[in-house]
C-alpha positions as CSV (number, residue, x, y, z in Angstrom):
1,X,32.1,7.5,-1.5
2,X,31.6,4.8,-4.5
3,X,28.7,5.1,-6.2
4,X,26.5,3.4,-8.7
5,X,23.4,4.3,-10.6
6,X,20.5,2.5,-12.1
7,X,17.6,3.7,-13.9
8,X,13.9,2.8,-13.5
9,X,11.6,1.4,-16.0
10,X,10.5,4.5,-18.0
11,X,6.3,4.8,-16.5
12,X,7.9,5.6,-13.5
13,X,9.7,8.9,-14.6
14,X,12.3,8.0,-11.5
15,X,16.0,8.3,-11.6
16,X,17.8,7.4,-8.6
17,X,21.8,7.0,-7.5
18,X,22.8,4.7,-4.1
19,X,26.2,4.4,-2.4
20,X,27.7,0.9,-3.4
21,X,27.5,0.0,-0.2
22,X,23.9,0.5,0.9
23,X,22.9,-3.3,-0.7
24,X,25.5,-5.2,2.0
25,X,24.4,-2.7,4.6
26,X,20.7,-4.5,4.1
27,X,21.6,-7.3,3.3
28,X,23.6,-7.5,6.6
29,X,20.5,-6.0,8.5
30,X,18.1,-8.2,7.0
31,X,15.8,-5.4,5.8
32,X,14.0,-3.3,3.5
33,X,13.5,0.7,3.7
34,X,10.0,1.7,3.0
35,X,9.3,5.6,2.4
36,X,6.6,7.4,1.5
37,X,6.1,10.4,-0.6
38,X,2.8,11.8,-1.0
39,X,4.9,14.5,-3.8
40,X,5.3,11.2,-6.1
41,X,1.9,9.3,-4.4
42,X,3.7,6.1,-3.5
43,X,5.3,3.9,-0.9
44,X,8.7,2.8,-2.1
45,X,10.4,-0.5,-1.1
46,X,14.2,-0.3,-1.4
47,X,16.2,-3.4,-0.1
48,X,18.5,-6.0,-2.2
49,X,17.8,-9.3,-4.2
50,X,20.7,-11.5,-5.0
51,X,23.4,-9.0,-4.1
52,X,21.6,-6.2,-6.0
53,X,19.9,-3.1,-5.6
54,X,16.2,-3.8,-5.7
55,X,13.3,-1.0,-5.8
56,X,9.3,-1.2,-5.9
57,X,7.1,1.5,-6.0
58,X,3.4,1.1,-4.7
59,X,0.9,3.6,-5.8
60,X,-1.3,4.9,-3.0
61,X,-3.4,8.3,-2.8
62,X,-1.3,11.3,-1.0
63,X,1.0,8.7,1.6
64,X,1.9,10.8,4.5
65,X,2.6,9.4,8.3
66,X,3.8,6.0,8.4
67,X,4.3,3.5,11.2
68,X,5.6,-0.6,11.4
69,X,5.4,-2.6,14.2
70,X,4.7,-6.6,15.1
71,X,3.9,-7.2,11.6
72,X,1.7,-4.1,10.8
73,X,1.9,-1.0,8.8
74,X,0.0,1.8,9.5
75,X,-0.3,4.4,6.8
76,X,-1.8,7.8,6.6
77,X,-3.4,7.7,2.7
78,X,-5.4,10.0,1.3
79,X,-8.1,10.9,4.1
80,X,-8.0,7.7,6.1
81,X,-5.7,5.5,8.3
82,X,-5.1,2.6,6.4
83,X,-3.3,-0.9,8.4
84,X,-2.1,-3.2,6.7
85,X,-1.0,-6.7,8.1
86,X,1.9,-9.1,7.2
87,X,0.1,-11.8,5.5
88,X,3.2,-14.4,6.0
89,X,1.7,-17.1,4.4
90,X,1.1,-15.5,1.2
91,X,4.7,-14.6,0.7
92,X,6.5,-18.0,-0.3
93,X,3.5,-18.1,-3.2
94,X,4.4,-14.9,-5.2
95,X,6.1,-15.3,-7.8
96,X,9.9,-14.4,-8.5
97,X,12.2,-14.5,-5.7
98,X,12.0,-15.2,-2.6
99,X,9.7,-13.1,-0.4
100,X,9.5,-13.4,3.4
101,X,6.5,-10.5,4.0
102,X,3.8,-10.0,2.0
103,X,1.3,-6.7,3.2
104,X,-1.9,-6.1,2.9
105,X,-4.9,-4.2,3.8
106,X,-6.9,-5.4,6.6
107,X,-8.7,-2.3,7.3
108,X,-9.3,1.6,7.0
109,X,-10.4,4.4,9.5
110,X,-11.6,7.3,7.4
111,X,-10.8,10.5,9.2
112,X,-11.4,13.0,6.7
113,X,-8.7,15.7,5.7
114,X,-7.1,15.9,8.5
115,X,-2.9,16.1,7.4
116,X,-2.0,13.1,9.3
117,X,1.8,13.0,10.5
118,X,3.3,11.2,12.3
119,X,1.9,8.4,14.1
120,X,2.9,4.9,17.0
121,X,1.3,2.5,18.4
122,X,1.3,1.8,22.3
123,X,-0.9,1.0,24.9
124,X,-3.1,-0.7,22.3
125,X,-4.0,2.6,20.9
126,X,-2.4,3.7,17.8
127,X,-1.5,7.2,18.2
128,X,-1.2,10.2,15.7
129,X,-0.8,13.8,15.1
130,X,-3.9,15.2,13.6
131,X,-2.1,18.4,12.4
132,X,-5.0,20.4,10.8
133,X,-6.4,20.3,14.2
134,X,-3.9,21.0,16.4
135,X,-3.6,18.1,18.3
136,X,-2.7,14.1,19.0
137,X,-5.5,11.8,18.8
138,X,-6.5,8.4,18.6
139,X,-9.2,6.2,16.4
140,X,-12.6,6.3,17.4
141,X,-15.1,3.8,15.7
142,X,-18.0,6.0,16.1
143,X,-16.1,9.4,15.0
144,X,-13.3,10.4,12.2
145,X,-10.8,10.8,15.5
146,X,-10.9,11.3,19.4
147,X,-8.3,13.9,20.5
148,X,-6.6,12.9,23.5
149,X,-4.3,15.9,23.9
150,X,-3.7,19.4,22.7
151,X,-0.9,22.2,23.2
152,X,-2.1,24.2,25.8
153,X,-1.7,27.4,24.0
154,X,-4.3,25.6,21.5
155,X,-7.7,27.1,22.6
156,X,-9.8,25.7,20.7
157,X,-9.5,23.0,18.0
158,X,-9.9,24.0,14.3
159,X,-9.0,22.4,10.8
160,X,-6.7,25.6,10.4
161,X,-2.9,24.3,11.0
162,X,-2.4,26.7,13.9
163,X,0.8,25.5,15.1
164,X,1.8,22.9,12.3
165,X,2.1,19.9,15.4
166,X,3.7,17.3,13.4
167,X,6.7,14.8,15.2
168,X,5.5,12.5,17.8
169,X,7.0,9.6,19.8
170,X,6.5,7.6,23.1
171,X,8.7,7.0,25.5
172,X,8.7,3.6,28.1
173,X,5.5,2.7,26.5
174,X,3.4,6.0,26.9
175,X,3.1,8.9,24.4
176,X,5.7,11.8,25.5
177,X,6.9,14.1,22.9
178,X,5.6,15.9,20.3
179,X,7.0,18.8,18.0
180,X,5.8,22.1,16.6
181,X,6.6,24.6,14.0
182,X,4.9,27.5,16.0
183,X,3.8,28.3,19.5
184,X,0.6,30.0,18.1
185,X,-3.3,29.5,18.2
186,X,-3.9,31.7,15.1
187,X,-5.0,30.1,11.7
188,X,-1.6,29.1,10.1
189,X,-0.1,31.2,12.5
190,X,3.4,29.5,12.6
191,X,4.2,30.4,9.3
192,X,4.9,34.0,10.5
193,X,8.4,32.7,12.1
194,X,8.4,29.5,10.2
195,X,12.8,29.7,10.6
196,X,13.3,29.2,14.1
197,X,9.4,29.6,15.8
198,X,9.9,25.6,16.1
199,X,9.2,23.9,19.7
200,X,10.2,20.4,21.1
201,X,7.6,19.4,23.7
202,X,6.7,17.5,26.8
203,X,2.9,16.2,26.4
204,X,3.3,14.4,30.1
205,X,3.9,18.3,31.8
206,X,3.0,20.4,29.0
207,X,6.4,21.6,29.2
208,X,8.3,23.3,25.8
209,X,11.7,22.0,26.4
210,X,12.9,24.2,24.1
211,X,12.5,27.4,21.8
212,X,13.7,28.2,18.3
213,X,14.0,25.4,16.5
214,X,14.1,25.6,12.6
215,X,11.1,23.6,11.6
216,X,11.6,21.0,13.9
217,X,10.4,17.3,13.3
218,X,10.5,13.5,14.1
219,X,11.2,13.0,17.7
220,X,12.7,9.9,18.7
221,X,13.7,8.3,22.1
222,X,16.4,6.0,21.5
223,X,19.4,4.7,23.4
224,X,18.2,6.6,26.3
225,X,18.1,10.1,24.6
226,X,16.0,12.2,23.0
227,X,16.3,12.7,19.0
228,X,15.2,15.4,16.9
229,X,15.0,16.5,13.5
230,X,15.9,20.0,13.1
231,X,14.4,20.1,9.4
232,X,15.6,23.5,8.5
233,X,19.0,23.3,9.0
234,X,19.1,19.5,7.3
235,X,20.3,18.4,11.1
236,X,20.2,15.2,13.4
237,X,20.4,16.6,16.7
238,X,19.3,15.0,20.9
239,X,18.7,17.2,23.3
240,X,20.5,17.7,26.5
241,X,18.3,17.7,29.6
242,X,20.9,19.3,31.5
243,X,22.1,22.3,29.2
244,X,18.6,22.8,28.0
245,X,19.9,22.7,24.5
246,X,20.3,20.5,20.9
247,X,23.5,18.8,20.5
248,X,24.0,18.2,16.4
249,X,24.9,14.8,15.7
250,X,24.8,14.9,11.8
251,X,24.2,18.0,8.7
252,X,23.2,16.7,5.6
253,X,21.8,18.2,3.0
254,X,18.1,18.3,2.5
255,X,15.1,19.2,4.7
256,X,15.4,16.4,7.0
257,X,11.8,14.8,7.9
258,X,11.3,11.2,8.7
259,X,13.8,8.7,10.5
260,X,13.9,5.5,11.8
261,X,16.9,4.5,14.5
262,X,18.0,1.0,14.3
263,X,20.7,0.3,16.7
264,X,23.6,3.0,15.8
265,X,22.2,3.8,12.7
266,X,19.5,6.3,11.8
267,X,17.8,6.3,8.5
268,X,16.6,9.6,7.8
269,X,14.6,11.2,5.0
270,X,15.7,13.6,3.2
271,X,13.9,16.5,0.5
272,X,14.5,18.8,-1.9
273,X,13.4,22.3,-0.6
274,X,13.2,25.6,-2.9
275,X,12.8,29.3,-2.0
276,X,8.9,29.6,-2.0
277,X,6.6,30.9,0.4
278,X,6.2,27.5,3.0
279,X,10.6,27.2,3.2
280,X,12.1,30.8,2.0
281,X,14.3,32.1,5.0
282,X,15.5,28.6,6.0
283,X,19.1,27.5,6.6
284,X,19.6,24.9,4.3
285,X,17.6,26.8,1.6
286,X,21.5,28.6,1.3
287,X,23.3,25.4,-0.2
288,X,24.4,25.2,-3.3
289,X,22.5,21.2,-3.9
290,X,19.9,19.8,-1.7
291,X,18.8,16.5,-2.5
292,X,15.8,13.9,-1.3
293,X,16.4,10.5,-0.6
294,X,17.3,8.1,2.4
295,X,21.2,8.7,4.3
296,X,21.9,6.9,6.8
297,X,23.9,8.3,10.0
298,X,26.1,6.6,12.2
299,X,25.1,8.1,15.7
300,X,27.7,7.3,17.5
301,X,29.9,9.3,15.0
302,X,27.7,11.5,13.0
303,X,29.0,10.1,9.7
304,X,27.2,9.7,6.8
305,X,27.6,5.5,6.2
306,X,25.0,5.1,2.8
307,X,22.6,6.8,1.3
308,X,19.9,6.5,-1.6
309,X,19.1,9.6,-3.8
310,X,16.2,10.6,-6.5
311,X,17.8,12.4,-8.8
312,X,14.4,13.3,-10.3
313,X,11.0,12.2,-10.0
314,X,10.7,11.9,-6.3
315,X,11.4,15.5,-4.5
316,X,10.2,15.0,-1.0
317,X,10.2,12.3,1.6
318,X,7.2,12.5,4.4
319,X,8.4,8.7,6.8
320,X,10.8,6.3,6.6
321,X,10.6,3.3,8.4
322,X,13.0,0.0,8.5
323,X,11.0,-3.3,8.2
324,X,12.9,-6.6,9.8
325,X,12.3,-8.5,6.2
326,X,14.6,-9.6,3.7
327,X,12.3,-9.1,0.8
328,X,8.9,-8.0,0.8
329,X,6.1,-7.5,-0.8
330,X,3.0,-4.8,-0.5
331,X,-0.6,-5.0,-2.3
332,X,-3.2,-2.3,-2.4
333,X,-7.0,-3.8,-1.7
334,X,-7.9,-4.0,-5.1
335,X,-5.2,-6.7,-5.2
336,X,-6.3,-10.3,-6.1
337,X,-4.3,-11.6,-3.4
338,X,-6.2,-9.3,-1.2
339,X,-8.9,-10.3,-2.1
340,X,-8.4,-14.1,-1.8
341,X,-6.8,-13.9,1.5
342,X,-7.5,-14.0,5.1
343,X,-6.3,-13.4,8.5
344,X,-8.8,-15.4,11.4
345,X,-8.2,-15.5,15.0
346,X,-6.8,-18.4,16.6
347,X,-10.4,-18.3,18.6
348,X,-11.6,-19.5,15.0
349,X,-9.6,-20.9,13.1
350,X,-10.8,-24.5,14.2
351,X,-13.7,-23.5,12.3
352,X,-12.5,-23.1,9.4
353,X,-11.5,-25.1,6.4
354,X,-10.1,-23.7,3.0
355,X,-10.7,-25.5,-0.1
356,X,-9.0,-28.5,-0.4
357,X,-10.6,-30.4,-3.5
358,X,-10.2,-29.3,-7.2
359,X,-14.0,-28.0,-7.1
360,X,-13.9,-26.1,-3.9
361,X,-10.7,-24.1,-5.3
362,X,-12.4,-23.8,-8.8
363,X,-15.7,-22.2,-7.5
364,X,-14.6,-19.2,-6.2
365,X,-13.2,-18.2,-9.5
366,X,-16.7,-19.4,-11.3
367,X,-18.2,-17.3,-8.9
368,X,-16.1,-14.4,-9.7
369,X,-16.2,-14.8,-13.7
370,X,-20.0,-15.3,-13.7
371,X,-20.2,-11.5,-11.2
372,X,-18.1,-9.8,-13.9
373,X,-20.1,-11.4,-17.0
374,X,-23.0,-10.0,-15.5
375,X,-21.6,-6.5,-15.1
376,X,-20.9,-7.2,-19.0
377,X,-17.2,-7.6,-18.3
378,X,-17.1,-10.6,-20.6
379,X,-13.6,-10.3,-21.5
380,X,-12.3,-10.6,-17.6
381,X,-14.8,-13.3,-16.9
382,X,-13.6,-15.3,-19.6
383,X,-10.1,-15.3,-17.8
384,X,-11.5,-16.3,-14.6
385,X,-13.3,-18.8,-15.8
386,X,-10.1,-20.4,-17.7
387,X,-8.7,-20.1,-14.3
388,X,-11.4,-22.4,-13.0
389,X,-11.3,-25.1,-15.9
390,X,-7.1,-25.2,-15.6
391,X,-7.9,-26.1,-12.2
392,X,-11.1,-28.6,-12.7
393,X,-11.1,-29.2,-16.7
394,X,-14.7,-30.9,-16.4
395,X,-16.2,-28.3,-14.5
396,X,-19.4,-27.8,-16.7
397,X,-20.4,-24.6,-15.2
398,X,-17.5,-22.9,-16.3
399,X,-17.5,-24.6,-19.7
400,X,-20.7,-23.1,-20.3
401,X,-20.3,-19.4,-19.3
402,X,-17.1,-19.0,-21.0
403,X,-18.6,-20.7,-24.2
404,X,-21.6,-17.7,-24.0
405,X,-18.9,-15.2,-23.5
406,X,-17.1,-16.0,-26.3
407,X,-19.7,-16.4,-28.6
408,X,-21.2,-13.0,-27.2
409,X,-17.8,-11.4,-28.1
410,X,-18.1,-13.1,-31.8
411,X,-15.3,-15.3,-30.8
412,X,-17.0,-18.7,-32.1
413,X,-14.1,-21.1,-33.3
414,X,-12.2,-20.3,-29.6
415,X,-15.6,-21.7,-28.4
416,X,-16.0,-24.6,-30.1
417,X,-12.6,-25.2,-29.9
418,X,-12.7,-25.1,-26.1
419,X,-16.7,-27.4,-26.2
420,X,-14.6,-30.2,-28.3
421,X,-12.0,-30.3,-25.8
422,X,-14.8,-31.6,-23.4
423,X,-17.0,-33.7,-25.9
424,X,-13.6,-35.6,-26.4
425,X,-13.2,-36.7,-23.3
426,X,-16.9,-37.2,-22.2
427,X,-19.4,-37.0,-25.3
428,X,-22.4,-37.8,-22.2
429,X,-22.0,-34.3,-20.8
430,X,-25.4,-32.8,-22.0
431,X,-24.4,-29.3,-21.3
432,X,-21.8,-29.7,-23.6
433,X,-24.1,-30.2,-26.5
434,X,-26.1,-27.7,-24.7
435,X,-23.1,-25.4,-25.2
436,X,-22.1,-26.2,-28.8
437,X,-25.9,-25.2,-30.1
438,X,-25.9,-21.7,-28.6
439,X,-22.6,-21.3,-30.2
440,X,-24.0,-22.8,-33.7
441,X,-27.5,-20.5,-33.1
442,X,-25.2,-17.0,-32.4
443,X,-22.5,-18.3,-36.0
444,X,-26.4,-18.9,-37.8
445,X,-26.1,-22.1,-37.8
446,X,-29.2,-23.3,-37.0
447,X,-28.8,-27.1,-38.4
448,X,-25.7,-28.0,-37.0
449,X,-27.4,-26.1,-33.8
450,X,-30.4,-28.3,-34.2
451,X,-28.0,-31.2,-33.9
452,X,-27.2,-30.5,-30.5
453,X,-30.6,-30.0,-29.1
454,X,-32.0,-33.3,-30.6
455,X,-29.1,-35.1,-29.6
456,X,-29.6,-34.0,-25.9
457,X,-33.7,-35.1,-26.4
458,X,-32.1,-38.7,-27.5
459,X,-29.8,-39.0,-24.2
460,X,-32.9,-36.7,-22.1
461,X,-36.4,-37.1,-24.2
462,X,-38.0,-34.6,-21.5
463,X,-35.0,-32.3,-21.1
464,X,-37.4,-28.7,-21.4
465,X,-34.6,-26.6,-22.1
466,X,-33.4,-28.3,-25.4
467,X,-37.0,-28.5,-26.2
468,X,-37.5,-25.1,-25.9
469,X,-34.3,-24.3,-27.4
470,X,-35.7,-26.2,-30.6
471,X,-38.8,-24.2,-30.7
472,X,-36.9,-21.1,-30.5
473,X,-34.5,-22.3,-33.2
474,X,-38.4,-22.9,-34.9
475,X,-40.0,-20.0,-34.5
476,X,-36.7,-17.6,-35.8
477,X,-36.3,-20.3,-38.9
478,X,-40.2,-19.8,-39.7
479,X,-39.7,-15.5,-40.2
480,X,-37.2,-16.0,-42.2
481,X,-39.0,-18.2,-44.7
């Protein structure tokens, strides 16, 4: 198979090789892989841009289960479910080319450590395996999580990975099957016959529909069968209803953990496993390479079609899910466009209004400058409040603040500079003169700042604030003489 390779910038540490034809293979489906790695602590956005190869890597704390739907992702990160929604309108306004999805937070259940796998969302519940505990739950607003079901060898639940429950899926709208690396209720119990102690359950009848699985994972139902993940042997495998037994559909060669099916094709993650204590004794811990990355399985054939590989820098891959966009784009919530953006009902949105005229879009970022020049972040307010002049150039309030800023920072000729950009094109503005004398009291100019303050008393004989501003000018004149 043709290959190419392609470096990333250096801070990322990442190399990575794709088959040549895994950019018209998205570009035909219309959509972007995402994967996540909590090894490497991203999200990573792999689809095409102008008949190219085109990678994005999103830093997020420890990304494990992952799930899309309807214009959502949910992600297990760090010790909380975190959804983010497809903010559509946002996406035509980034910059470069053309996006057509643009994620973002929207909010976060915090659930403690709990290893979250994998997870779906049905019956307007989202569901997911809590696998420290031994069980599939869903959110509570009132508690870290609400178990729902447990194996019923499980006696009681722990945070001690009894069984290592981790592959879950739902089948005609209802959750059905779950998998296991261990029939056991003891503390970590299932790494005693981690190599083939694996199960493939039915949570409707309890029933184990089968034994001896290496490390199974990933149930899917899809095309009217079920799909499985037989990690330890790198396989894609269904299982028969009839024969009681896993048909293999596909090797390849890595630890197979995450898939998405999308018509005949299954994208399936792939990761590097070495002889260590969690994978020695394991099939495909015999081959000469094993690799991490995304290949992509015809299932009607059980050929490989495309793949993407890490060469370094990304060993493991926890999800993989196929997202129906062309190019997207995916924020964190410290984000500005997180933070500037909102999603409101169609109940409400009559109410609202968003800023229209050149003030209403300027305050918000006055607002913002003035909060971070008050937690002494004078630098960044300065920038926020150039954002607010380039919009509204006679916006006073801004002219002011960033004129103290920069004189607190020593910057004095920016600040005048910036003062006689305004006294040119409206010498009435007393703030302006206000402005230019605290500039000329921080340099030590006290007469040129004395100019300003009696100018304002000629225009404003009772203005208080130049008066006092005089007085003080006065007083500091007096102790030095």
């Amino acid at each position: 198979m043709n290959q190419t390779q392609t470096k990333t910038p250096p801070p990322q540490n990442i190399d990575f090789t794709y088959s040549v034809n895994v950019v018209e293979l998205l570009k035909q489906m219309k959509s972007t892989i995402a994967m996540s790695t909590y090894q490497s602590g991203k999200i990573i956005l792999m689809g095409q841009e102008n008949d190219a190869f085109d990678i994005r890597y999103k830093e997020f704390p420890r990304p494990m289960g992952m799930y899309a739907n309807a214009g959502k992702i949910w992600a297990g990160l760090g010790h909380g479910i975190y959804q983010f929604a497809n903010f559509s309108g946002v996406a035509p306004k980034l910059e470069g080319a053309a996006f057509d999805a643009c994620y973002m937070p929207q909010n976060i259940h915090f659930t403690a450590d709990i290893d979250i796998h994998e997870m779906e969302y049905c019956k307007d519940e989202l569901y997911f395996i809590n696998t420290k505990f031994s069980c599939l739950c869903i959110k509570d607003p009132n508690s870290s999580f609400k178990p729902i079901w447990k194996p019923p060898f499980i006696t009681f639940l722990q945070p001690t990975d009894k069984c290592h429950l981790n592959g879950f899926c739902t089948r005609d709208g209802e959750p059905r099957y779950v998998t296991a690396l261990g029939e056991t209720d003891e503390p970590l119990g299932w790494r005693a016959n981690k190599a083939n102690g694996g199960i493939l359950m039915d949570i409707k009848t309890n029933e184990i529909l089968l034994r001896g699985l290496s490390m199974p994972h990933s149930p899917r139902w899809h095309q009217e069968k079920l799909w499985v993940l037989e990690s330890g042997k790198g396989a894609l495998s269904y299982f028969d209803f009839e024969k009681k037994e896993l048909i293999e559909v596909a090797s390849l060669p890595g630890f197979t953990r995450g898939i998405q099916m999308v018509g005949d094709f299954a994208f399936i993650g792939l990761s590097k496993v070495r002889e260590s204590a969690t994978f020695s004794g394991l099939p495909i811990t015999k081959l000469p390479k094993r690799v991490s990355g995304v290949w992509v399985v015809n299932i009607k054939t059980g050929k490989i079609i495309s793949f993407i590989e890490f060469t370094s820098g990304v060993d493991e891959v926890f999800a993989v899910s196929v997202l129906p966009h062309t190019k997207m784009e995916m924020f964190d919530f410290n984000s500005d466009y997180s933070k500037a953006n909102y999603i409101i009902s169609n109940d409400d949105i009559a109410q609202i209004k968003m800023p229209e005229s050149d003030i209403e879009r300027a305050a918000p970022l006055f607002e913002k400058g003035t909060d971070l020049f008050n937690e002494n972040k004078k630098e960044e307010a300065i920038e926020e409040f150039k954002k607010a002049l380039a919009i509204q150039s006679d916006y006073l309030p801004a002219t002011f603040n960033m004129a103290v800023a920069l004189g607190d920072l020593g910057r004095y000729d920016e600040a005048l500079e910036i003062l006689q950009e305004v006294m040119d094109k409206d010498a009435s503005i007393l703030e302006t003169y206000d402005s230019l004398g605290y500039v000329y009291y921080k340099k030590g100019d006290f007469k040129s700042a004395q100019t300003q303050y009696n100018t304002i008393l000629e225009l404003d004989p009772k203005n208080a604030k130049a008066k006092n501003s005089l007085e003080i000018l006065q007083r500091e004149e007096n102790a030095k003489s």
